[in-house]
BARO-651130 format. One line per field, with one value per residue (C-alpha): residue number from 1; residue in three letters; y, x, z. Coordinates in steps of 0.5 Angstrom, whole numbers. Layout:
i: (NUM  ...) $
aa: (ALA  ...) $
Y: (Y  ...) $
X: (X  ...) $
Z: (Z  ...) $
END
This chain:
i: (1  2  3  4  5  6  7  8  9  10  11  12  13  14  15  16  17  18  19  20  21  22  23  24  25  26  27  28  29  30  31  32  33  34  35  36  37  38  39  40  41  42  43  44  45  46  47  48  49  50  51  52  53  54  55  56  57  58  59  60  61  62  63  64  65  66  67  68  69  70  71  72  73  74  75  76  77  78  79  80  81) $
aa: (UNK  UNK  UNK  UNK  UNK  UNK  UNK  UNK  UNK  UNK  UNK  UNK  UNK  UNK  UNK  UNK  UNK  UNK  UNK  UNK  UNK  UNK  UNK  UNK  UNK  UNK  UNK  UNK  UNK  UNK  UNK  UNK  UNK  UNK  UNK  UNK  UNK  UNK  UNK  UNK  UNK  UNK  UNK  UNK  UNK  UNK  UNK  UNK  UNK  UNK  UNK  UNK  UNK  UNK  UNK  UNK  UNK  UNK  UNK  UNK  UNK  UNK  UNK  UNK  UNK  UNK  UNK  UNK  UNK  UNK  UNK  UNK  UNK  UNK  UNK  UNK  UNK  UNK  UNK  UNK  UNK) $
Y: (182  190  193  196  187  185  190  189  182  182  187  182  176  179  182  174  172  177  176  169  171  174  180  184  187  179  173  167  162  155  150  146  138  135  128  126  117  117  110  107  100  101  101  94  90  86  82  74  70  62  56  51  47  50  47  52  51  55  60  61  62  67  71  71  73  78  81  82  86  90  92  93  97  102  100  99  93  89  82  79  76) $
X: (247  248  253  248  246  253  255  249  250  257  255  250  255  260  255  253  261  262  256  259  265  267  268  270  262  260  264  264  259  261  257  257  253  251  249  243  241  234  235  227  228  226  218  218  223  221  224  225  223  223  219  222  222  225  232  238  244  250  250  242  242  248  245  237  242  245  239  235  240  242  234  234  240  237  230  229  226  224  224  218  216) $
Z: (25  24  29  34  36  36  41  45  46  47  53  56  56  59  64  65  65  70  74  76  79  87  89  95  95  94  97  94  97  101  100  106  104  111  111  115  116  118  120  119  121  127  125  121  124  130  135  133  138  139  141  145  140  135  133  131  129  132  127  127  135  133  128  132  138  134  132  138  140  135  136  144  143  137  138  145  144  151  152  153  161) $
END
């Protein structure tokens, strides 16, 4: 390598070097992350309904019942007439 590319490769990586830091003609820049939740369960979850002949014990009655509410109050669910 003769002196000529030394010296220009010495001069491009301190440009690059240079290139990276702020100053007052370019301020550093703030990089801001914001998290969106796009809840979808909306479009595949469905109330459960049951029959009158359906036996439950009393932490399936409270797991349905918990459920169907869940989903009136996020997905607007009606109950049935």
């Amino acid at each position: 390598m003769n002196c000529k590319t030394g010296l220009a490769i010495s001069l491009l990586l301190a440009l690059a070097a240079c290139k990276n830091f702020p100053t007052a003609a370019q301020p550093a820049t703030e990089v801001v992350t914001r998290t969106k939740v796009v809840d979808t369960a909306c479009s595949w979850t469905k109330p459960i309904y049951l029959d009158k002949s359906d036996v439950l014990s009393d932490a399936t009655a409270a797991a349905i019942l918990a459920h169907n509410k869940a989903g009136a109050r996020n997905c607007n669910w009606k109950p049935l007439k």
